[in-house]
N, CA, C and O of each residue as an XYZ file, in Angstrom:
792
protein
N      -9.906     16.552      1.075
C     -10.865     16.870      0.038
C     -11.955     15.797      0.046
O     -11.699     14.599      0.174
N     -13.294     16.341     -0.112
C     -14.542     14.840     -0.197
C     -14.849     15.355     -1.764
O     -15.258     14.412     -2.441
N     -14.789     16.168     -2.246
C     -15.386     16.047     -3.645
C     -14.554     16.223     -4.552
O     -13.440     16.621     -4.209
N     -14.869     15.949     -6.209
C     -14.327     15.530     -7.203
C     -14.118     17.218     -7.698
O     -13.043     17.693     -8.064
N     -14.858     17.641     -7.645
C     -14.785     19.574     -7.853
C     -13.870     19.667     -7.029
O     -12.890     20.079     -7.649
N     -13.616     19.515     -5.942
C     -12.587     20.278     -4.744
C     -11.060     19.746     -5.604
O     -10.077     20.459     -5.807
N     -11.242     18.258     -6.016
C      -9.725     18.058     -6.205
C      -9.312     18.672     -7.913
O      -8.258     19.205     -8.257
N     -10.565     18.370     -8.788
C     -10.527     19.276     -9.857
C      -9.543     21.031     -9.850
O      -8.621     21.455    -10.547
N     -10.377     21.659     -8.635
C      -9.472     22.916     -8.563
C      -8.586     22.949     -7.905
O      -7.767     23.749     -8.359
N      -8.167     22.350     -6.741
C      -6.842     22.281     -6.474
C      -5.751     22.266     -7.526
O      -4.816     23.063     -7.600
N      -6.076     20.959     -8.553
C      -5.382     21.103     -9.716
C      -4.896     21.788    -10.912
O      -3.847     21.751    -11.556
N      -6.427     22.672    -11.031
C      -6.506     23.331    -11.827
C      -5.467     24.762    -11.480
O      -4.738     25.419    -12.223
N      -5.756     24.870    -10.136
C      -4.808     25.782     -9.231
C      -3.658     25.502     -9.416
O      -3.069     26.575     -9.538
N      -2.949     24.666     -9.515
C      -1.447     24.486     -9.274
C      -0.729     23.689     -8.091
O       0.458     23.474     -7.842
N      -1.874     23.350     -7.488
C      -1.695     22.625     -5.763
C      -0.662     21.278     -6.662
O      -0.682     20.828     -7.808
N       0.320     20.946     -5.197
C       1.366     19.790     -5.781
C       0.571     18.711     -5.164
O       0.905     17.641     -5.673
N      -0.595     18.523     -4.031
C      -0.683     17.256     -3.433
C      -1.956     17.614     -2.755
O      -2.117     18.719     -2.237
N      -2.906     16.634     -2.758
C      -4.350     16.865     -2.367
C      -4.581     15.474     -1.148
O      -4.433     14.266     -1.329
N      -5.005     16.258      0.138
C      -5.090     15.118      1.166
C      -6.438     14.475      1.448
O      -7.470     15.145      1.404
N      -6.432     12.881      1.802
C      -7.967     12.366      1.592
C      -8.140     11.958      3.366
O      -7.249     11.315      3.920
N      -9.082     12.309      3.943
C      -9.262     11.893      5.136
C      -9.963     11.019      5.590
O     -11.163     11.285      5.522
N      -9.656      9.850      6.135
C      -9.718      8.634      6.873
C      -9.652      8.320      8.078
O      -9.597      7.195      8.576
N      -9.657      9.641      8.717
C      -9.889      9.555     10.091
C     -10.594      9.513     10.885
O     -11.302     10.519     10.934
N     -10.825      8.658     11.743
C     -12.552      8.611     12.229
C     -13.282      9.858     12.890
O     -14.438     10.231     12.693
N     -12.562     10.269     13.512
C     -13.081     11.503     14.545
C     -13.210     12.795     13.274
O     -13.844     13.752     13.719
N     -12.829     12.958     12.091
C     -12.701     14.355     11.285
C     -13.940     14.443     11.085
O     -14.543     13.386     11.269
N     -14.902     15.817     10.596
C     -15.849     15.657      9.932
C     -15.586     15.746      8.635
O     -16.463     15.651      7.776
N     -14.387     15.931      8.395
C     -13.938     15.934      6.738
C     -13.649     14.134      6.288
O     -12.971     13.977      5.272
N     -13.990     13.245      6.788
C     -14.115     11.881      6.717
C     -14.437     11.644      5.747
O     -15.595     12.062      5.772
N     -14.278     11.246      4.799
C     -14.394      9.720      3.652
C     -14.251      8.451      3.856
O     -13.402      8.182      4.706
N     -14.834      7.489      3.328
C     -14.821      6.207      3.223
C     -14.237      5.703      2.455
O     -14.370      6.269      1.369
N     -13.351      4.537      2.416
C     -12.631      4.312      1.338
C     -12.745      4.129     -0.321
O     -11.849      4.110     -1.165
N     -13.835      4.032     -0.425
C     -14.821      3.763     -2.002
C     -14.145      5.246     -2.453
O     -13.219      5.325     -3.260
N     -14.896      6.634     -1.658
C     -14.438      7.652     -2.048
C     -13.043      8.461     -2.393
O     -12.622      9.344     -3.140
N     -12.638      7.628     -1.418
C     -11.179      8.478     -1.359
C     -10.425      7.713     -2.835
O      -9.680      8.182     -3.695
N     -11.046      6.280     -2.627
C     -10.397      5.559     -4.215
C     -11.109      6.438     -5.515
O     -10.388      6.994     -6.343
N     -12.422      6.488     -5.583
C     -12.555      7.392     -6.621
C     -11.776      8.888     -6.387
O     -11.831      9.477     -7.467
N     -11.334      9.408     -5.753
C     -11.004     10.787     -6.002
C      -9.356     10.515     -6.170
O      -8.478     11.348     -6.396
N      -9.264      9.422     -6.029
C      -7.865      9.252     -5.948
C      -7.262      9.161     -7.738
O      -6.166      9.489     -8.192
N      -8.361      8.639     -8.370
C      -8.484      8.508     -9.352
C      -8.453      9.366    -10.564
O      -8.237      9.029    -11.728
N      -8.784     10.887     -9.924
C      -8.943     12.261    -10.646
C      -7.860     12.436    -10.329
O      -7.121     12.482    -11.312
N      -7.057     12.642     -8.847
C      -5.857     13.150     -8.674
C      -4.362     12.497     -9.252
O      -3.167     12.779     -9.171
N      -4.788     11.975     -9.565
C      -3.096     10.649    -10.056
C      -2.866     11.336    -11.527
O      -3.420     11.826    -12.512
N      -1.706     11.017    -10.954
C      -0.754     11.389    -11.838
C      -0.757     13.120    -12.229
O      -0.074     13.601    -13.134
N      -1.656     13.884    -11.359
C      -1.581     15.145    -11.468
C      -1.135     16.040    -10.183
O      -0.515     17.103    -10.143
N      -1.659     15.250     -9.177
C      -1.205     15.951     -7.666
C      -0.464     14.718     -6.806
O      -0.879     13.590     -7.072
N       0.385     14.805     -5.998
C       0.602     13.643     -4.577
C      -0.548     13.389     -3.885
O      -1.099     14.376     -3.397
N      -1.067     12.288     -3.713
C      -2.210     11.883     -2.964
C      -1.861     11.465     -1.312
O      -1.178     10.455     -1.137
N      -2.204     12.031     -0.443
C      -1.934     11.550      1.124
C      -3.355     11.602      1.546
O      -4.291     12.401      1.500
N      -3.075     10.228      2.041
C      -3.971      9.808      3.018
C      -3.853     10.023      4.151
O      -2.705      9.731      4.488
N      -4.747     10.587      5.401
C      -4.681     11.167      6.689
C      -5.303      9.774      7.512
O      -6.530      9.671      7.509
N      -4.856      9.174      7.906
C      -4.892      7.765      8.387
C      -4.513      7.551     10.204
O      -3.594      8.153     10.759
N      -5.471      6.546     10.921
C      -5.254      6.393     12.112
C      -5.574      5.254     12.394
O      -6.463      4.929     13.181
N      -4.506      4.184     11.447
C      -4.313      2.890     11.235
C      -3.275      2.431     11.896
O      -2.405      3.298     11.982
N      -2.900      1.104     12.568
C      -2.023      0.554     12.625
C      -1.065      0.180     11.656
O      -1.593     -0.120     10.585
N       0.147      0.100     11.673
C       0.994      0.328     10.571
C       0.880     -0.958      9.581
O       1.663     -0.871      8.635
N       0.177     -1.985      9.587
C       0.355     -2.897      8.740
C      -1.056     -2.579      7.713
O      -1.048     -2.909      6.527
N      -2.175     -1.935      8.329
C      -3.320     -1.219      7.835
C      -2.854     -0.254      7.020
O      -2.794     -0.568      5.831
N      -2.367      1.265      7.435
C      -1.721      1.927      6.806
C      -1.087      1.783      5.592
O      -1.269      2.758      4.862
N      -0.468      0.989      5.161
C      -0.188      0.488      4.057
C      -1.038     -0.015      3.395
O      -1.343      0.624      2.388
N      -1.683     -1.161      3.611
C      -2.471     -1.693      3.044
C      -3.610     -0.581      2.344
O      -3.963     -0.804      1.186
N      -4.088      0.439      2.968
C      -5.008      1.407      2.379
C      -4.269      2.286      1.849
O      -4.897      2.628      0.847
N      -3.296      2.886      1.893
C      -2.414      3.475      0.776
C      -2.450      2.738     -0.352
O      -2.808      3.243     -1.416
N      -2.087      1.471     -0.246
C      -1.867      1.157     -1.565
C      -3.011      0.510     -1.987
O      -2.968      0.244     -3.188
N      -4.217      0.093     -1.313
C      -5.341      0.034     -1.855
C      -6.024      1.099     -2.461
O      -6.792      0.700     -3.336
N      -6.011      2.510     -2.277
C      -6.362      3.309     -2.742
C      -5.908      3.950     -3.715
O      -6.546      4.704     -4.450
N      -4.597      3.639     -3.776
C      -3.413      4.267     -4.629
C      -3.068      5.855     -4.042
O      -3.390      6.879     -4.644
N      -2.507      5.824     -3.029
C      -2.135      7.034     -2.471
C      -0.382      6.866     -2.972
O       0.328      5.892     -3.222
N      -0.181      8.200     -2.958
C       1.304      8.746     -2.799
C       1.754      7.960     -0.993
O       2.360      6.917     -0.751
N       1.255      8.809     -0.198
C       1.868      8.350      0.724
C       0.613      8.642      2.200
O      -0.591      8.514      1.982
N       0.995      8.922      3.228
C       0.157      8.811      4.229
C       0.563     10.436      5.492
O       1.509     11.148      5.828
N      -0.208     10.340      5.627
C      -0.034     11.479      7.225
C      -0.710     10.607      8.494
O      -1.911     10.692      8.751
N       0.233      9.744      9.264
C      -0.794      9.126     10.213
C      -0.463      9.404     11.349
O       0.697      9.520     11.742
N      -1.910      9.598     12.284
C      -2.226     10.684     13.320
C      -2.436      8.902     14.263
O      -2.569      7.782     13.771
N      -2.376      9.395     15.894
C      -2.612      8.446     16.895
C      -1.306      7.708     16.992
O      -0.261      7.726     16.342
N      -1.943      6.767     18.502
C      -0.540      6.066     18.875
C       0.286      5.403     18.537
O       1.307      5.186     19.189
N      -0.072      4.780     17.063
C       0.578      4.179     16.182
C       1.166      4.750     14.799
O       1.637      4.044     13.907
N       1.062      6.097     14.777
C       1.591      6.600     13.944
C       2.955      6.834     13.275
O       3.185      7.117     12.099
N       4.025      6.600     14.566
C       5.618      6.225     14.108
C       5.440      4.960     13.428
O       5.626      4.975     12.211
N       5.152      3.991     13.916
C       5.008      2.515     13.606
C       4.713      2.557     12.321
O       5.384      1.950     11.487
N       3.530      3.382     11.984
C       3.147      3.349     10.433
C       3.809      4.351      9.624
O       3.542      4.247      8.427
N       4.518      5.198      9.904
C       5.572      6.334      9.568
C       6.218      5.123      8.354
O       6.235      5.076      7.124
N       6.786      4.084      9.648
C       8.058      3.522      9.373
C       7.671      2.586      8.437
O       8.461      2.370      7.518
N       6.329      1.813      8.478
C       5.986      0.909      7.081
C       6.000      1.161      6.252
O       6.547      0.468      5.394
N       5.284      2.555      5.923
C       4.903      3.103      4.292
C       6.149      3.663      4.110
O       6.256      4.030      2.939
N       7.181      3.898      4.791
C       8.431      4.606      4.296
C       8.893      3.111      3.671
O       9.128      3.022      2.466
N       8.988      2.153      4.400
C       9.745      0.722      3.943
C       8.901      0.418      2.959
O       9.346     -0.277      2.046
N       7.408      0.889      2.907
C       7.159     -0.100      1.757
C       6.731      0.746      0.220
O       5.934      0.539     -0.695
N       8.045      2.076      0.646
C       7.925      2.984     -1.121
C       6.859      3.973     -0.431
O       7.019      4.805     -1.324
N       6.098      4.464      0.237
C       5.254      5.262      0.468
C       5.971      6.636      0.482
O       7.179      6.835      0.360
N       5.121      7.416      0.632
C       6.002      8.993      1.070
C       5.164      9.217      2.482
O       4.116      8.587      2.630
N       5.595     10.051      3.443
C       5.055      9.880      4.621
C       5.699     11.415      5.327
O       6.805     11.886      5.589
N       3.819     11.949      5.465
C       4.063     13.397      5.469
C       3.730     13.431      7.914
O       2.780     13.021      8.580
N       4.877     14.021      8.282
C       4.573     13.017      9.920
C       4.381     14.197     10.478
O       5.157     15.149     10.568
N       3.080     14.047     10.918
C       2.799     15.529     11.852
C       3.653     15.691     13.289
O       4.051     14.797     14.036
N       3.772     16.919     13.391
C       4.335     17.013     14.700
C       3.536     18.634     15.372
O       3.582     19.693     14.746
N       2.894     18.475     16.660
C       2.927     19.649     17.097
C       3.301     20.317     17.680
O       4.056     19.921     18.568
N       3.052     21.570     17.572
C       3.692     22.768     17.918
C       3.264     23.592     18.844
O       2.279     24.295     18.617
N       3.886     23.644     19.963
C       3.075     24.386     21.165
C       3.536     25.672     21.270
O       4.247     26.083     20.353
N       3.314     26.312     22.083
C       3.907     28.440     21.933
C       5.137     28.293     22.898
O       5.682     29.390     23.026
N       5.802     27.224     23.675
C       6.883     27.105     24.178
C       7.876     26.073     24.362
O       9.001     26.359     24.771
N       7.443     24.583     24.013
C       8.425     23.639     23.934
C       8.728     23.703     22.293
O       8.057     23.999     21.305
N      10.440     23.158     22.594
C      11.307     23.653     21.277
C      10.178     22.354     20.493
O       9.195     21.875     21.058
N      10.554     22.076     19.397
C      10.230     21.794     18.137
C      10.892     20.107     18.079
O      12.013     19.874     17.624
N      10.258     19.370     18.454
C      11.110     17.833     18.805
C      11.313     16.937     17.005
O      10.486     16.140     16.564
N      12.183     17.227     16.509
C      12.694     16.694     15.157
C      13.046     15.354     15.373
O      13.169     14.658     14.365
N      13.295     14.671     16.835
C      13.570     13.287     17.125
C      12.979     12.459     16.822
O      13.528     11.506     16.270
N      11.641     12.469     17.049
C      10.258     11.959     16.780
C       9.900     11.521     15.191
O       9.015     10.683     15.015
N      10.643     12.136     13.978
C      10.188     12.365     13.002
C      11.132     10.914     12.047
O      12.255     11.023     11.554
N      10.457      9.956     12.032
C      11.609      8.694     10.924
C      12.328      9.464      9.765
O      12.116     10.344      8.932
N      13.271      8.641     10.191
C      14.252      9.099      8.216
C      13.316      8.869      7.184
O      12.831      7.824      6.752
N      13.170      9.963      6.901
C      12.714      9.886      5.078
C      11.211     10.550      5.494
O      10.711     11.081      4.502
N      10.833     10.598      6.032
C       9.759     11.679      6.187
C       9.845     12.848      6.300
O      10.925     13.283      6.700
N       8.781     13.772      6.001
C       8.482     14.794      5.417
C       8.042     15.510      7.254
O       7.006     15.140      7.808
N       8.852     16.344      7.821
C       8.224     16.483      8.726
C       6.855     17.995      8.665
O       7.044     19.078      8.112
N       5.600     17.567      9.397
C       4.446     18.318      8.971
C       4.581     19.109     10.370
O       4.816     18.446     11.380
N       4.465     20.248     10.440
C       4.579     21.171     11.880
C       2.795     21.931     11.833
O       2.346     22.768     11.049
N       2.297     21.409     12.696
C       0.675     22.120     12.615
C       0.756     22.444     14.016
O       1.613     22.125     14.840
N      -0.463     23.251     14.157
C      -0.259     24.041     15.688
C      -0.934     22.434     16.896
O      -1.800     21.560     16.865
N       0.073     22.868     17.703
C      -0.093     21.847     18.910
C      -1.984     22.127     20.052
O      -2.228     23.083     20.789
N      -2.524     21.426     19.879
C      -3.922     21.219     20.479
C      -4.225     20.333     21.029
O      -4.788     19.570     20.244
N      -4.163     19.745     22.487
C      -5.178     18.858     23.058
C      -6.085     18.034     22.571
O      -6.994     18.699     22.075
N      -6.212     17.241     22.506
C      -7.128     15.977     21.459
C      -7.719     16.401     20.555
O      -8.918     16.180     20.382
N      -6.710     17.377     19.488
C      -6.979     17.758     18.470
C      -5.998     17.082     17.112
O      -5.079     17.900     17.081
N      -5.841     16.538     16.524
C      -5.367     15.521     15.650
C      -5.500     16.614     13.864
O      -6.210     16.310     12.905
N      -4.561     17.845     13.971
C      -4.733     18.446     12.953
C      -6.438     19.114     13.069
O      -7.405     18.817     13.771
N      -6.218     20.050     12.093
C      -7.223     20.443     11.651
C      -7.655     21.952     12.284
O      -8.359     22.758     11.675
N      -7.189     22.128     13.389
C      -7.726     22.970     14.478
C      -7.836     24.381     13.900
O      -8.125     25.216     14.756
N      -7.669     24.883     12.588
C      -7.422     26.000     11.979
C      -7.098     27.491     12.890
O      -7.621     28.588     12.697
N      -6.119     27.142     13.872
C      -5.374     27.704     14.580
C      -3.869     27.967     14.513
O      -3.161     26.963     14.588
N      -3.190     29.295     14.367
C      -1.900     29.440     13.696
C      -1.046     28.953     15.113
O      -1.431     28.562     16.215
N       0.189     29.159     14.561
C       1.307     28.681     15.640
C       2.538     29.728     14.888
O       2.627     29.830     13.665
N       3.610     30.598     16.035
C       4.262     31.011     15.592
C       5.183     30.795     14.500
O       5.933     29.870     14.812
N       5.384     31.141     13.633
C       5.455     30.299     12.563
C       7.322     30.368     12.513
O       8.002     29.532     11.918
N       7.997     31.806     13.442
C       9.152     31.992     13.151
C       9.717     30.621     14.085
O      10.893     30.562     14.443
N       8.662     29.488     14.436
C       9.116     28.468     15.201
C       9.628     27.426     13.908
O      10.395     26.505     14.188
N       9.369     27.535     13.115
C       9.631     26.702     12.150
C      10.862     26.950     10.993
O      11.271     26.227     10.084
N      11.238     28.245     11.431
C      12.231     28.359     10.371
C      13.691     27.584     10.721
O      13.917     27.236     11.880
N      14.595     27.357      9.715
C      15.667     27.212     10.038
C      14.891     25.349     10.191
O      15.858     24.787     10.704
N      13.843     24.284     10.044
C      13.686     23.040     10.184
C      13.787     22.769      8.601
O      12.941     23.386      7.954
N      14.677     21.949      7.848
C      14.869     21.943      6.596
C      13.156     20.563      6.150
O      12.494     19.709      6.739
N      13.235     21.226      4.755
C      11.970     19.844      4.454
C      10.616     19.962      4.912
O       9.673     19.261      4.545
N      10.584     21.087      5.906
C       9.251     21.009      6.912
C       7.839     21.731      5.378
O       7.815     22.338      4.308
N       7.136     21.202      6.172
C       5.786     21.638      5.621
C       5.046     22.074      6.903
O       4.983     21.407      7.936
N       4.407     23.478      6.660
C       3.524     23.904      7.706
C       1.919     23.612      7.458
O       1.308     23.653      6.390
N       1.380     23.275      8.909
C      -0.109     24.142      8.868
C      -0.577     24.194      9.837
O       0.006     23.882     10.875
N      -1.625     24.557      9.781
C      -2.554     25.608     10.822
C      -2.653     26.939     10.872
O      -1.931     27.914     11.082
N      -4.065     26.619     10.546
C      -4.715     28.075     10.524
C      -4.453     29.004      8.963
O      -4.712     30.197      8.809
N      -3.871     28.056      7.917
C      -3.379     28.976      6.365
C      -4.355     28.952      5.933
O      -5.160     28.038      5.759
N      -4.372     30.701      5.570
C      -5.458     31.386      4.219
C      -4.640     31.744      3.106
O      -3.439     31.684      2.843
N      -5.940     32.237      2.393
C      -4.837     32.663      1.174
C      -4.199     34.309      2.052
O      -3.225     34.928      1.624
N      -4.991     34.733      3.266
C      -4.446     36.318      3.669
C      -2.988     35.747      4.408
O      -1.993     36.471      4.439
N      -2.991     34.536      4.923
C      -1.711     34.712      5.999
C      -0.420     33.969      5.106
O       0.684     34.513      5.125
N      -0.607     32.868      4.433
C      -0.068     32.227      3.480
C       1.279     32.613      3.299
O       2.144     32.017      3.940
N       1.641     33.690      2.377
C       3.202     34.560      2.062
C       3.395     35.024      3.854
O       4.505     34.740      4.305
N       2.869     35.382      4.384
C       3.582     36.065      5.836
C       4.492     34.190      5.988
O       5.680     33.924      5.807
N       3.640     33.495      6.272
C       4.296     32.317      7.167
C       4.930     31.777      5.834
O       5.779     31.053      6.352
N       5.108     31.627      4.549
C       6.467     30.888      3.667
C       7.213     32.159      3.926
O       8.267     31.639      4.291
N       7.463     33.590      4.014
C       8.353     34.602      4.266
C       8.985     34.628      5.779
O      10.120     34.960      6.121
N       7.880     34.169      6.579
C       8.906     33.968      8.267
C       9.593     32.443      7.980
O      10.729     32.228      7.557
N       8.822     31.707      8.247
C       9.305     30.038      8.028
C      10.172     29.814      7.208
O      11.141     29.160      7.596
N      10.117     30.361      5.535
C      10.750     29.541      4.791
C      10.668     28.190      4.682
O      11.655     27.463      4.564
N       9.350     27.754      4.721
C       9.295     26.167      4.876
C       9.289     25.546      3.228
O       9.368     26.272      2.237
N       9.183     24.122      3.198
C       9.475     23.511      1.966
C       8.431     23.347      1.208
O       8.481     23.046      0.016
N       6.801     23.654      2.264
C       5.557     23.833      1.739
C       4.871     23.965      2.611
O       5.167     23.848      3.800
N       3.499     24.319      1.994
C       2.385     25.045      2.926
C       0.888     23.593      3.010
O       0.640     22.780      2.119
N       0.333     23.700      4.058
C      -0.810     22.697      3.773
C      -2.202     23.236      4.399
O      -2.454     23.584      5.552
N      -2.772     23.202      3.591
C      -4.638     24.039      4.501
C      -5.646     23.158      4.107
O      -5.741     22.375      3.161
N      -6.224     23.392      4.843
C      -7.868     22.598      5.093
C      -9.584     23.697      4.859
O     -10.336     24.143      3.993
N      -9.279     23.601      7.012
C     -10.134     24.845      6.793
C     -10.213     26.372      6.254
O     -11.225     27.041      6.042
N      -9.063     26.672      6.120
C      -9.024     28.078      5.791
C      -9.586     28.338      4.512
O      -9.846     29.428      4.004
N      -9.779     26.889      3.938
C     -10.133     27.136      2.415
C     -11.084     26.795      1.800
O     -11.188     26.646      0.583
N     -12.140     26.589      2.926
C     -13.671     26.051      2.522
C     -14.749     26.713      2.760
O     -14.740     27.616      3.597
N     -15.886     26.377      2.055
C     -17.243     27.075      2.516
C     -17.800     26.834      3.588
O     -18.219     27.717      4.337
N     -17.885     25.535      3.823
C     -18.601     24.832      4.498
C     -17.934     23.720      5.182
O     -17.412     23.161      4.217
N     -17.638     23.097      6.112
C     -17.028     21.827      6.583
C     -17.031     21.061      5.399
O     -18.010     20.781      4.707
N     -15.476     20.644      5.169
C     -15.692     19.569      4.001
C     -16.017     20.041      2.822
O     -16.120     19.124      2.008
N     -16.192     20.929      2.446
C     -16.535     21.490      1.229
C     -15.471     22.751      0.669
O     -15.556     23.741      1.395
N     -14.687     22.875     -0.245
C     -13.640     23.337     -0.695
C     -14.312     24.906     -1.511
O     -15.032     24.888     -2.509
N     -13.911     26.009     -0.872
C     -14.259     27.212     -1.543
C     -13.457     27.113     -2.941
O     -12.462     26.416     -2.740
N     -13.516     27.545     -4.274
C     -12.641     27.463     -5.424
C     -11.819     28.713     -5.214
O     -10.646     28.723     -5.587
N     -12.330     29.700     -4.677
C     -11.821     30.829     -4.834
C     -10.757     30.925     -4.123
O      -9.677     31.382     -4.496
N     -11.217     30.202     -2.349
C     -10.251     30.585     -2.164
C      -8.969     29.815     -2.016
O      -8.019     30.338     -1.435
N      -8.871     28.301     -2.631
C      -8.478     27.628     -3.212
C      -7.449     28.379     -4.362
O      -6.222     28.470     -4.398
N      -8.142     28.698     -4.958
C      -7.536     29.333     -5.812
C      -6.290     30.782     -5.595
O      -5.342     31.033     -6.338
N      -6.649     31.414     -4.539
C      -5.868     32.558     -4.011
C      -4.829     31.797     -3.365
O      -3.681     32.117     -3.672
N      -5.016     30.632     -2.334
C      -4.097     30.457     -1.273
C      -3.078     29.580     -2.080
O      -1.880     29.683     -1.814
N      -3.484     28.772     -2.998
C      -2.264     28.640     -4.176
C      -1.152     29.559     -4.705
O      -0.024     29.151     -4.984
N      -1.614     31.005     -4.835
C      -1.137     31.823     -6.113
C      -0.644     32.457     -4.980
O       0.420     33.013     -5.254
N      -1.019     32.625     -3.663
C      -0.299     33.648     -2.630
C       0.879     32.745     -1.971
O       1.816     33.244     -1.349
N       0.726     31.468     -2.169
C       2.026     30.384     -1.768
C       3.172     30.679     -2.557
O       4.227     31.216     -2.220
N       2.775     30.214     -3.733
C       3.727     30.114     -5.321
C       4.175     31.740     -5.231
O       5.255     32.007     -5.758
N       3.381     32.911     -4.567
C       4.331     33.748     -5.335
C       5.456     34.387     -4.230
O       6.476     35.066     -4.352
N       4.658     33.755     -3.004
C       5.843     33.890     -1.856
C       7.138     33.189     -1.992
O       8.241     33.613     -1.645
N       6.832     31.985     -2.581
C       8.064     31.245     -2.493
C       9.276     31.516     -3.528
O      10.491     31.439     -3.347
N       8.516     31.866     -4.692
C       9.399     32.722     -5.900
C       9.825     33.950     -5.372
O      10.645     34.503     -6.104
N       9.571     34.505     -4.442
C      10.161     35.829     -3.921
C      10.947     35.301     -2.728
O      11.666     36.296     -2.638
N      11.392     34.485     -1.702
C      12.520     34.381     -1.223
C      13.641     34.270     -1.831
O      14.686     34.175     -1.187
């Protein structure tokens, strides 16, 4: 999320956790000033994760400079920092991708993390708003999916998957970086009512 409206309706929606991006290569990028002010609307109403491609002693340090819940960190140091913010109280949401034929590697993922399954892409670091079979994910306890969720595909993939939650970006904006309300608002209410119906 870059704006104070975007995290406003997430909330207003029902969303459990709003992600701030810190990654250099995203165009959904913030600077830390920002992500601390928005962090500021979201507390104590949503989980705050930071999308981070810090070394693990960094990683922390901007979690808890910002006051994040916990972190999603992408690049070669991302176990490393998995494993700090887990040691140092963080919550730590750990991407893993997902390709259309190698099994699903759960090895990779530290104790106590949240494992994140997004579709597998070539120097693509999340975001790629591209689906991945999703019946690849069922039966992984704890998992959170994404790639490629609208509010149209949303209930199909919590009804194949059964996952523990859903996470979207692009599917839910106007504009790069800019958060549609509406459909913000749908891909909430089409999550929540899938998951009350398993």
């Amino acid at each position: 999320m870059t704006r104070p409206t975007d995290i406003g309706v997430a909330i207003e929606a029902g969303a459990d956790a709003v992600g701030l991006v810190l990654v250099g290569r995203s165009p959904r990028r913030i600077d830390m000033q920002r992500a601390s002010e928005l962090a500021v609307i979201a507390r104590g109403r949503a989980s705050i994760y930071l999308l981070v491609e810090e070394h693990a002693p960094e990683s922390v340090a901007v979690a808890e400079r910002v006051g994040a819940d916990g972190i999603q960190p992408y690049g070669p140091q991302a176990h490393a920092a998995a494993v700090a913010a887990l040691d140092a109280g963080l919550e730590v949401l750990f991407p893993i991708g997902v390709g259309p034929e190698a099994a699903v590697d759960m090895s990779v993922v530290p104790s106590g993390a949240v494992p994140l399954l997004d579709t597998a892409i070539r120097g693509v670091s999340g975001g790629s708003g591209r689906t991945f079979d999703w019946a690849r994910a069922k039966g992984i306890d704890g998992a959170v999916i994404a790639g490629g969720l609208t509010a149209d595909n949303v209930a199909a993939a919590v009804a194949e998957a059964r996952p523990f939650g859903v996470d979207a970006s692009s599917g839910l904006e106007a504009d790069v970086g800019i958060k549609d309300p509406s459909k913000v608002t749908a891909f909430v209410a089409a999550a929540r009512a899938a998951a009350e119906g398993l």
